[in-house]
C-alpha distance (Angstrom), angle and dihedral (degrees) to the residues before:
residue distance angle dihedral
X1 . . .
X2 4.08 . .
X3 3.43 117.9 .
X4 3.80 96.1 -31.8
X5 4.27 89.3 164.6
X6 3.34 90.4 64.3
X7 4.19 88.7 62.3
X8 3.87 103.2 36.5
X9 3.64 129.8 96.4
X10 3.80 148.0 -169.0
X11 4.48 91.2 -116.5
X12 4.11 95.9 -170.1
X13 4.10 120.3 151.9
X14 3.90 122.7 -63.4
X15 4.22 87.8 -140.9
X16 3.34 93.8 58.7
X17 3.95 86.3 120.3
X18 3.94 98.3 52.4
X19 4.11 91.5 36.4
X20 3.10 107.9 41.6
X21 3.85 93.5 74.7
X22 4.02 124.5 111.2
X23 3.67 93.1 -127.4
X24 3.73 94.8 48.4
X25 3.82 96.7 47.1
X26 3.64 88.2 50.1
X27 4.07 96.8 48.0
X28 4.18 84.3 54.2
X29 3.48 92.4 47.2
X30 3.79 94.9 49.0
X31 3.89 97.6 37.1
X32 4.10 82.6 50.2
X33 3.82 89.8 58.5
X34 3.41 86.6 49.4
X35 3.53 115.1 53.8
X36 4.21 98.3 -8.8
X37 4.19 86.1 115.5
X38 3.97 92.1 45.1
X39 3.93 119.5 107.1
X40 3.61 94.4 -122.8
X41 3.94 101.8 35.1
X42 3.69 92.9 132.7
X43 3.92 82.4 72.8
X44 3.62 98.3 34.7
X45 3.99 91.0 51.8
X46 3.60 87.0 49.3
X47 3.92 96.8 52.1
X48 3.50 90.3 51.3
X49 3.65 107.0 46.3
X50 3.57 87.6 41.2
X51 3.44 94.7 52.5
X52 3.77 90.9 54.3
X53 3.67 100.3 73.0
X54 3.46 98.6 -112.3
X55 3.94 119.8 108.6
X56 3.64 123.1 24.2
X57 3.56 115.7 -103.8
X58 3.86 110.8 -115.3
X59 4.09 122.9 -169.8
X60 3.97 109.5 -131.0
X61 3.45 111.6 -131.8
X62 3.82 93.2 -145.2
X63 3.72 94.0 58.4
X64 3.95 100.7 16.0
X65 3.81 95.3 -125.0
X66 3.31 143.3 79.4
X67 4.12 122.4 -83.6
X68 3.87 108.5 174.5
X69 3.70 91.5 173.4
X70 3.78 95.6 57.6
X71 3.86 80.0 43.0
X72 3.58 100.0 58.8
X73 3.39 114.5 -3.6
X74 4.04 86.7 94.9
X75 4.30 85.9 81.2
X76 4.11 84.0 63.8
X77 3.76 98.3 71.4
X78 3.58 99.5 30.9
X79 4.09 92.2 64.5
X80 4.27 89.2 34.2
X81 3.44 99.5 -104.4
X82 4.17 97.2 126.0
X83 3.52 130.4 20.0
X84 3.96 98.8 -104.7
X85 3.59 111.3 -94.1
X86 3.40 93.2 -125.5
X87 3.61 94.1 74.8
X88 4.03 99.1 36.9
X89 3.10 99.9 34.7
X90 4.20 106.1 165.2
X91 3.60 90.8 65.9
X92 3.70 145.8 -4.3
X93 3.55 121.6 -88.3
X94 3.85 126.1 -159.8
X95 4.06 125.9 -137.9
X96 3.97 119.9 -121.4
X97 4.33 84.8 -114.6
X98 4.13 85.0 53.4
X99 3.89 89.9 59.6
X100 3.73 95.0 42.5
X101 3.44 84.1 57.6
X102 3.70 99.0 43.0
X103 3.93 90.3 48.6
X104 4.14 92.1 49.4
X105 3.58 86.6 -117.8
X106 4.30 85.2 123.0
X107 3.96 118.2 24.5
X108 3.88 123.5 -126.8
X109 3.96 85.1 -99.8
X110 3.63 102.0 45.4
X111 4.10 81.3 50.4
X112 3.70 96.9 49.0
X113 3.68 91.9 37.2
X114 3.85 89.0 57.1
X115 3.61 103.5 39.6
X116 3.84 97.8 47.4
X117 3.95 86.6 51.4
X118 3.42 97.4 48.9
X119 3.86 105.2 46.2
X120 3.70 111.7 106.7
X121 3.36 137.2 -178.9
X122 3.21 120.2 -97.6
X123 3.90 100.1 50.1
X124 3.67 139.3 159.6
X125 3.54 93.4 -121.1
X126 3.69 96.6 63.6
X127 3.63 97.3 63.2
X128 3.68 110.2 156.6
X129 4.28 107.5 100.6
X130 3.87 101.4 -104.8
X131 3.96 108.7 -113.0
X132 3.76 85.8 -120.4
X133 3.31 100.0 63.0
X134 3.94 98.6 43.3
X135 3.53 87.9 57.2
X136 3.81 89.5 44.4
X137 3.83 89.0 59.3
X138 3.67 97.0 41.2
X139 3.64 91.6 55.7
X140 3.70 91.0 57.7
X141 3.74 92.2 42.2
X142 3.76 90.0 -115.6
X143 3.95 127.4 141.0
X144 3.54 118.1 -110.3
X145 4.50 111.9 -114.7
X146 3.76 116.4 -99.5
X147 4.34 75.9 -128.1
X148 3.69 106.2 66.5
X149 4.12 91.6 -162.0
X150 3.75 87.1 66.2
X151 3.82 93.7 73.1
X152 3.63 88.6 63.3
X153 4.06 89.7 55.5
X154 3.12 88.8 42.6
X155 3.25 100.0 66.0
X156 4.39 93.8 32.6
X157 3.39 100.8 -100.2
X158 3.51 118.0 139.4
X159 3.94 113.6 134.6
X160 3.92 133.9 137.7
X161 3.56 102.9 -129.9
X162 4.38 98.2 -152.0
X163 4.01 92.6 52.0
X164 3.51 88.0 45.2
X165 3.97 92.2 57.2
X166 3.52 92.6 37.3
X167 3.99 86.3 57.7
X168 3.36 100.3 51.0
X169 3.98 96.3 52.1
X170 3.58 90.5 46.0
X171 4.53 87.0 48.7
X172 3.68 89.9 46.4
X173 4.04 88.1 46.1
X174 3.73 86.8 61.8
X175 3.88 99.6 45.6
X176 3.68 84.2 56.0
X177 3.56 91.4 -111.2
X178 3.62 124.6 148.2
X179 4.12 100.5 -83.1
X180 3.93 97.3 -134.4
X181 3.74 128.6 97.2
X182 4.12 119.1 -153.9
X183 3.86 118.0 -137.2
X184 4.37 85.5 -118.1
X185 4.04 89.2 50.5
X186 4.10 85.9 54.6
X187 3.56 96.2 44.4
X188 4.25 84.6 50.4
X189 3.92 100.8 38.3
X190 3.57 113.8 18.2
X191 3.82 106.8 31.2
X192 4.13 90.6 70.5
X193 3.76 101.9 42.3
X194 4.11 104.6 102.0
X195 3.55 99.3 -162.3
X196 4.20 132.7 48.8
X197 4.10 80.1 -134.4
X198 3.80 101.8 62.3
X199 4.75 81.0 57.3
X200 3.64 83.8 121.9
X201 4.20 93.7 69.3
X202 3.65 88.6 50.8
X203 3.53 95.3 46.4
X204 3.70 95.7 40.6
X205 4.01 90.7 44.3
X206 4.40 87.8 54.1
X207 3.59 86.9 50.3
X208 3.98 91.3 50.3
X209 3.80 85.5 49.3
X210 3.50 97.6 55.4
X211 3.55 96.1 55.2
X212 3.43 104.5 51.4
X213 3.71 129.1 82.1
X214 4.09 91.0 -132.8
X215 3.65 96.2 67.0
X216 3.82 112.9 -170.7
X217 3.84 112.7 -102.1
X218 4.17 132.7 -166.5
X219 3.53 132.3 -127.2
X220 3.87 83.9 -127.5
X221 3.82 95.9 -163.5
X222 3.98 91.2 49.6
X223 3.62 99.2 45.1
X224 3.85 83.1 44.3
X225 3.76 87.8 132.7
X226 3.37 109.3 49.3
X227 3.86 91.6 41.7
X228 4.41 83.8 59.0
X229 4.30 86.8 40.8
X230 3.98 85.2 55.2
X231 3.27 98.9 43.8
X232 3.47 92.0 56.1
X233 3.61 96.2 46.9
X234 4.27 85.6 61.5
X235 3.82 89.4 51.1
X236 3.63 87.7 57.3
X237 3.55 98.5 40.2
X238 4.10 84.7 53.4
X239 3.59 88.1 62.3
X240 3.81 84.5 69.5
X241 3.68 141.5 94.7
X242 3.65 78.7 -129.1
X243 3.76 117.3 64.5
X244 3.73 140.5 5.3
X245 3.89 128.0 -152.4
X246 3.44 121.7 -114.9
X247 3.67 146.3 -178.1
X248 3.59 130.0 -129.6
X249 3.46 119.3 -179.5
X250 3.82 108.1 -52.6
X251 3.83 89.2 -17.1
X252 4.03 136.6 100.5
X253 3.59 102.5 -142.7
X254 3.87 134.6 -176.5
X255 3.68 119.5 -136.5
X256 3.62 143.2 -176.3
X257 4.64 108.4 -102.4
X258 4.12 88.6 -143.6
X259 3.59 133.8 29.8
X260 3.79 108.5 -179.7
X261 4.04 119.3 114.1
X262 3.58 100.4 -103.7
X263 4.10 87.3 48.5
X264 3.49 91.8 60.5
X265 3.64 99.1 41.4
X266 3.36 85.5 52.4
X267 3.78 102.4 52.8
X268 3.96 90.0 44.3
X269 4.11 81.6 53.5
X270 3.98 84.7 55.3
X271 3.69 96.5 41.8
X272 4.12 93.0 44.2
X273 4.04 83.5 58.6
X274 3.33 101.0 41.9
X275 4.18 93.6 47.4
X276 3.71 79.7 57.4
X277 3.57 100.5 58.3
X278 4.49 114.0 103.2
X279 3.70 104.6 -101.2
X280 3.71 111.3 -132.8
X281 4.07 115.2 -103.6
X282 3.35 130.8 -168.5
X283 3.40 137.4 -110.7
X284 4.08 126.2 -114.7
X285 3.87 92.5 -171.6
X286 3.37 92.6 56.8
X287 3.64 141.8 81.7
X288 4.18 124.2 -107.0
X289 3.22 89.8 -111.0
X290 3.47 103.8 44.6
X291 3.78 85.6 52.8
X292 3.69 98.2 57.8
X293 4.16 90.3 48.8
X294 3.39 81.5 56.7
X295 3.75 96.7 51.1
X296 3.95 88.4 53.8
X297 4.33 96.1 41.5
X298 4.24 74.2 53.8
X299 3.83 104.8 39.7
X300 3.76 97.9 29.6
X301 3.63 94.7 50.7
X302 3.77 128.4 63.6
X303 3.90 132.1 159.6
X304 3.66 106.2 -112.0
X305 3.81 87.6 -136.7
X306 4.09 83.9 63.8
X307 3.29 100.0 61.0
X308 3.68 112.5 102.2
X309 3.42 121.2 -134.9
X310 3.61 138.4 -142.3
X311 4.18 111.9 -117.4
X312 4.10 95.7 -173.0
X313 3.88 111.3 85.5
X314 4.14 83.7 -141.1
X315 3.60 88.0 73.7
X316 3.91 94.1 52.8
X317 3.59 106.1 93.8
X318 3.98 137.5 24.0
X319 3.52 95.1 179.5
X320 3.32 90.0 -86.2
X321 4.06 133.6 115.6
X322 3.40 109.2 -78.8
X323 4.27 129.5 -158.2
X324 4.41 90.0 -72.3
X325 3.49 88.3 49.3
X326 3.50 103.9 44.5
X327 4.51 82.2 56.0
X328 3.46 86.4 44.6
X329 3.88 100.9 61.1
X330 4.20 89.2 26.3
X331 4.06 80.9 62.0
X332 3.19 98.4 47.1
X333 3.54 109.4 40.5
X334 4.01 116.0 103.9
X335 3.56 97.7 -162.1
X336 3.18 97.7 61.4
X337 3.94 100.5 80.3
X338 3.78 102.0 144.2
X339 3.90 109.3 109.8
X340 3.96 101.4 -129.0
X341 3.88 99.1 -139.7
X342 4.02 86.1 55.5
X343 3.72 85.5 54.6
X344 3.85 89.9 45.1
X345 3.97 89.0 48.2
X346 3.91 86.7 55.4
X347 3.40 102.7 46.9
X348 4.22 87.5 60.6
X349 3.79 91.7 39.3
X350 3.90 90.9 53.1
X351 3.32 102.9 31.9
X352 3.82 113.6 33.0
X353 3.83 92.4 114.4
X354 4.15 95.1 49.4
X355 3.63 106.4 34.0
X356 3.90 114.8 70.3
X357 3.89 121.1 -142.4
X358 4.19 86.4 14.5
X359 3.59 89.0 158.4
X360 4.00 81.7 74.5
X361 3.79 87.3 82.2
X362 3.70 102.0 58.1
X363 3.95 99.6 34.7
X364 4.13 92.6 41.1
X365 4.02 87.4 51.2
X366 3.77 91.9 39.6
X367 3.36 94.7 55.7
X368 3.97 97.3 43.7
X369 4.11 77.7 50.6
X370 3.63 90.4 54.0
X371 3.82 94.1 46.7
X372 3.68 92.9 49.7
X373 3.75 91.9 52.8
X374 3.66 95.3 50.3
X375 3.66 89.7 57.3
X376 3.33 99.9 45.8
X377 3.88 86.1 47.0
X378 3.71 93.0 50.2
X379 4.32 94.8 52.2
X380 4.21 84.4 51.1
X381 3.56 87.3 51.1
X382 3.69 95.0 44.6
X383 3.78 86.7 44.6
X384 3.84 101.4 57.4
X385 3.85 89.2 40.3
X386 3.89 86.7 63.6
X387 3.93 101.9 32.1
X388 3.79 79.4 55.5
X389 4.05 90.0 54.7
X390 3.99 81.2 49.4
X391 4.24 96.8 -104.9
X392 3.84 105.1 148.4
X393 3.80 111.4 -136.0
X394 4.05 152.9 -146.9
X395 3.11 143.4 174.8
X396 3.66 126.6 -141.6
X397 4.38 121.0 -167.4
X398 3.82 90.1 -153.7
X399 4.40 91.5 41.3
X400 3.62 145.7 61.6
X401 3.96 105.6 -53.5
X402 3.97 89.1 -107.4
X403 3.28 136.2 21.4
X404 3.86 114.9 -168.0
X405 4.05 127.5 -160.6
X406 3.98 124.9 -167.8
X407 3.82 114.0 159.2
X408 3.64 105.1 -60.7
X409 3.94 103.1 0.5
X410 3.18 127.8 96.7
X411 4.42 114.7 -170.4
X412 3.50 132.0 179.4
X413 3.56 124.8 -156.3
X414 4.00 132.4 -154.4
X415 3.73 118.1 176.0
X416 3.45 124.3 -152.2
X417 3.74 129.6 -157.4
X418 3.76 112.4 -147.9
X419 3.52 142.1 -155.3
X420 4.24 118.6 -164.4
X421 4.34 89.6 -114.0
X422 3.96 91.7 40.1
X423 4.00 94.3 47.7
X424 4.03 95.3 114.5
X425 3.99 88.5 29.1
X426 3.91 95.2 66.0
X427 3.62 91.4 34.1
X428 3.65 88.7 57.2
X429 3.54 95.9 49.2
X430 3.87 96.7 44.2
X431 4.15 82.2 57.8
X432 3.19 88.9 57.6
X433 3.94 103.0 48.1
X434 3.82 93.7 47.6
X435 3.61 96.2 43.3
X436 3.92 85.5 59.5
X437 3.42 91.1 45.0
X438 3.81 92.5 46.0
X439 3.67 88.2 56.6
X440 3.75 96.9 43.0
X441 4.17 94.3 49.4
X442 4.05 82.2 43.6
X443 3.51 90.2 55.8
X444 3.96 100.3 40.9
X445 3.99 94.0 35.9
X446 3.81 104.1 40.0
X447 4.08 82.5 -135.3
X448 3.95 120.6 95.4
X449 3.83 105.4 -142.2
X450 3.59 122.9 -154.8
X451 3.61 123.7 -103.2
X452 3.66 135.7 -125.9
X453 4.05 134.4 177.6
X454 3.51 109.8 -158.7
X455 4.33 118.0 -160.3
X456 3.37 123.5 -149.2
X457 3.62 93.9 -127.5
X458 4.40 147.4 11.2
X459 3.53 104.5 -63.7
X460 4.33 131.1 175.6
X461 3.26 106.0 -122.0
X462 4.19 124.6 -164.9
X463 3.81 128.0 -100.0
X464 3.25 93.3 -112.0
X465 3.90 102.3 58.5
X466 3.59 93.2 72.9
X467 3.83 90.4 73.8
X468 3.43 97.4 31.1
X469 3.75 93.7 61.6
X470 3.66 100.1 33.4
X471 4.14 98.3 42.0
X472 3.82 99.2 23.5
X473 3.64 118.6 30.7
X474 3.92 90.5 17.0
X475 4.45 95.6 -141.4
X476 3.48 138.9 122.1
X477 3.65 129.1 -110.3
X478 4.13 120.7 -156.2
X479 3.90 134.2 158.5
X480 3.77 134.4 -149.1
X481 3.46 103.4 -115.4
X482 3.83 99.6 178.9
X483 3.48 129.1 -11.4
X484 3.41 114.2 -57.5
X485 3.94 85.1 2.0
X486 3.89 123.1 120.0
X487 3.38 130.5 178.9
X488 3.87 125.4 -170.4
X489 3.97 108.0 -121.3
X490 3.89 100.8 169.3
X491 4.43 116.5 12.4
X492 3.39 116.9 -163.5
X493 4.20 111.8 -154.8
X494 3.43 95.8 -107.9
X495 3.46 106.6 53.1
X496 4.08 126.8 36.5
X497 3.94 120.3 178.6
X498 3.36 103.6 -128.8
């Protein structure tokens, strides 16, 4: 094909900037479970959301009244969160990531994180046959596929726009090079690579461009398009832990959120993962629309023990609600009256024969179930092993899971299920919690209490996390070995389990 780069483009969602809000994904989701099966949910959905505050109600022209879910509810599909209308079209139909999320079992961050790392070009969402490619096959006299995602392999491309970004500001953060990328630099460098492998000609073609004295400049007006498909692509990418937008002078800019060492070591960790993860490719043999189901079984599912998570405490929050919050509101939210696992249980009875992989509803929520009992199984256990070594306890929602009292000590507890690839993950992340929590009882309580992560299981851990946990961090570290069975892997002075 001739000079197909110069045509193609990153096509995301124009409200990424109203949508792509905790409090607005969780209003859809909830007014969804609500009235998603109803006749008339198109006007229920609207009533609700609209009645929540959060996007301005606008009159249609065609219908002369307002229709927020035809407004918005485009944003839904795009990131996996509903089955695109266009395929079920009686009622709407949430994804197995959409109910992790509305059951706090994934926070807004971890979902935005994922979603915006994982979308890839092509998709089964973006259905329409890209003008570039119809006039690609007309000019050789070739018929268009019945599966519009094939013209993208056809012609190599198959890239995931967000983890290419992300790569390039963390590349150009090593060469020492100013860590921001301009909308015009992605329209010139990054919008014709193919692949999230060949990052180093973008990066190395930016650099080029900032040194020389000839800078590449747009035709704004004629690469109109791609300028508003970029500029979406950095309001989604603000929605992660990951970057922030920024402007510099006349220009929108997308930078790196942290800058330290460890940040950026950490966010190549996450990229290296995710550029490992099996793209999803269509299938010739089947039908367009089985394709796109098959894009959404792939894009709205994901195995909780998948999704990568962030071991530096900078990354925790971007002011938006995180996991405890999510439960919080979830809890405490009277609308939302439908029980999820009936919701779950029709989903597979209605749509066994349309949605591929449907199974992935039941076993993905029974095995977040079974995690989530084990937990709460291990802190009982843990609890009546220390009430019977006469440690008064609480329990605090927004705390360590236990907090145990004997004369003079003061312990908290966080327990941590763990997988054998996620061992150092969910140790990481437990640090984290209790050293907040540490700091926060500290602060409250004029006492600092000892720390303790707890793992679900016997683990091996390195040499080097004796010291680290003893000397540095100054916690404990002890596994369930059997039920009601602990053993004491790491002991920090202050606090032995008896």
């Amino acid at each position: 094909m001739n000079n197909i780069e110069s045509h193609f483009t990153w096509s995301f969602n124009q409200h990424v900037g109203k949508m792509g809000k905790s409090e607005v994904i969780y209003a859809f989701i909830t007014a969804i479970l609500n009235f998603g099966r109803k006749a008339n949910y198109r006007e229920e959905i609207t009533n609700f959301i609209g009645s929540q505050g959060f996007l301005t109600w606008n009159e249609r022209a065609d219908s002369q009244k307002a229709d927020l879910w035809r407004d918005y509810q485009q944003y839904l599909p795009d990131l996996g969160l509903i089955y695109s209308t266009e395929l079920i079209s009686k009622e709407v139909v949430l994804t197995p990531i959409a109910l992790m999320f509305a059951n706090g079992e994934i926070s807004f961050q971890d979902l935005m994180n994922t979603q915006t790392l994982r979308f890839q070009y092509p998709n089964g969402q973006k259905s329409k046959m890209p003008s570039w490619a119809s006039d690609a096959y007309a000019s050789k006299g070739l018929s268009k596929p019945s599966v519009s995602a094939q013209a993208y392999m056809d012609y190599g491309i198959l890239i995931r726009p967000g983890l290419l970004l992300i790569r390039c500001l963390i590349e150009l953060f090593k060469y020492e090079h100013n860590p921001i990328l301009t909308v015009d630099e992605v329209v010139a460098f990054c919008l014709p690579i193919k692949n999230n492998s060949d990052w180093h000609t973008a990066v190395a073609s930016i650099i080029n461009d900032r040194a020389s004295k000839n800078r590449v400049y747009h035709d704004r007006t004629a690469n109109a398009v791609k300028i508003r498909h970029v500029s979406e692509w950095f309001r989604q990418l603000n929605t992660t832990s990951f970057c922030k937008i920024e402007r510099i002078g006349a220009s929108i800019c997308l930078s790196l959120r942290h800058f330290s060492e460890n940040d950026i070591q950490e966010l190549e960790r996450v990229c290296e993962q995710y550029e490992d993860i099996p793209f999803w490719i269509p299938d010739l043999s089947q039908s367009e629309r089985e394709n796109r189901l098959s894009w959404f079984s792939y894009y709205g599912s994901i195995d909780i023990d998948s999704i990568i998570e962030l071991d530096t405490s900078a990354y925790e929050s971007n002011g938006n609600l995180q996991k405890e919050d999510s439960n919080i509101i979830l809890g405490n939210n009277e609308l939302l009256k439908i029980n999820e696992y009936d919701y779950i249980n029709y989903v597979e009875r209605e749509y066994e024969d349309v949605i591929p992989n449907i199974q992935n509803y039941k076993s993905g929520r029974e095995k977040l179930a079974e995690k989530s009992i084990l937990h709460d199984k291990i802190v009982f256990e843990l609890a009546r092993h220390l009430s019977v070594n006469r440690y008064s306890l609480s329990f605090d929602p927004s705390s360590a899971d236990l907090i145990a009292e004997r004369e003079s000590e003061r312990v908290l507890f966080e327990v941590k299920t763990v997988t054998r690839k996620k061992v150092s993950q969910r140790i990481r992340l437990g640090i984290g919690q209790v050293s907040e929590y540490r700091y926060r009882y500290e602060m409250q309580n004029k006492i600092r209490p000892s720390a303790c992560i707890v793992v679900s299981s016997s683990i091996e851990v390195a040499e080097w996390y004796s010291s680290y946990f003893t000397n540095d961090i100054k916690m404990s570290l002890i596994a369930r070995t059997s039920e009601n069975e602990f053993s004491t892997l790491i002991s920090e002075p202050s606090f032995i389990l008896p």
